[in-house]
C-alpha positions as CSV (number, residue, x, y, z in Angstrom):
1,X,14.4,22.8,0.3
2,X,16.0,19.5,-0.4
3,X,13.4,16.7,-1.5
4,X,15.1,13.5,-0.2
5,X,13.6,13.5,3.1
6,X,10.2,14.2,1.3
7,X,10.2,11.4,-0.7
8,X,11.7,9.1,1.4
9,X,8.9,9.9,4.2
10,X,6.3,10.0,1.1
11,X,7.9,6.3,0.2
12,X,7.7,4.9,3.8
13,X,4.4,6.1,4.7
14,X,3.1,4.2,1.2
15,X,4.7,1.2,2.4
16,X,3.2,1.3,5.5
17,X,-0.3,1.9,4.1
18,X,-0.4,-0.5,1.8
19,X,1.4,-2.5,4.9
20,X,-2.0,-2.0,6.8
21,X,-4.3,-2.4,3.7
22,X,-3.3,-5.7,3.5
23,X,-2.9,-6.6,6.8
24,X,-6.9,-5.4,7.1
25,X,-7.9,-7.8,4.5
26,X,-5.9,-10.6,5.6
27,X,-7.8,-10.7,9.2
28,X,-11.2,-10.0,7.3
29,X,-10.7,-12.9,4.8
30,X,-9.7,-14.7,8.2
31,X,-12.4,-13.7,10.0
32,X,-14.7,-15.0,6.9
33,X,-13.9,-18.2,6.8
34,X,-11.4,-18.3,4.3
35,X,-7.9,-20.4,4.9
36,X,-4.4,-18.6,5.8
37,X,-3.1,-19.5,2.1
38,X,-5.9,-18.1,0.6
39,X,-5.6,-14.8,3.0
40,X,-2.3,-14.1,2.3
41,X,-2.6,-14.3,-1.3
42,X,-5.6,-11.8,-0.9
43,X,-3.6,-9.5,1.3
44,X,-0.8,-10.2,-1.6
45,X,-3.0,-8.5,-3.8
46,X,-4.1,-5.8,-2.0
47,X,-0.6,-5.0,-1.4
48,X,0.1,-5.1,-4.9
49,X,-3.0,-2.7,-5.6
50,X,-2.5,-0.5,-2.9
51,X,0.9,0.2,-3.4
52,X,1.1,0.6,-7.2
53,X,-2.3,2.9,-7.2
54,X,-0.6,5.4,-4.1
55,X,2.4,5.3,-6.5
56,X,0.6,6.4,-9.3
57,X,-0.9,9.2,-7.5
58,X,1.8,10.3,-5.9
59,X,3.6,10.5,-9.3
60,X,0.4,12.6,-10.6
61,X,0.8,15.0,-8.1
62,X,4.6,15.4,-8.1
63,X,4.3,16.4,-12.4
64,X,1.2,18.7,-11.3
65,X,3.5,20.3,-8.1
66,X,7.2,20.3,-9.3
């Protein structure tokens, strides 16, 4: 089986989580008040966060696997 169409599905479906993640946070910081500068720097960081910790998992679980 040829793993580039695995981990280029694996790598789009992380992008678009953490895509979503941080979209969430950005209309629940807006939704609390806070200003859109301050809610895309939040949704920044969740970006960051959810994309480097799916990454690290992902790498986990390709040394356990392969």
């Amino acid at each position: 089986m040829d793993r580039l169409p695995v981990v280029l599905v694996t790598a789009a479906l992380l992008v678009l989580t953490a895509l979503l993640s941080a979209a969430v946070a950005a209309k629940l910081a807006r939704l609390d008040g806070a200003t859109y500068p301050a809610a895309l720097l939040g949704a920044g960081a969740v970006f960051c966060a959810v994309l480097s910790l799916s990454t690290s998992v992902v790498g986990v679980l390709a040394q356990i696997v392969g």
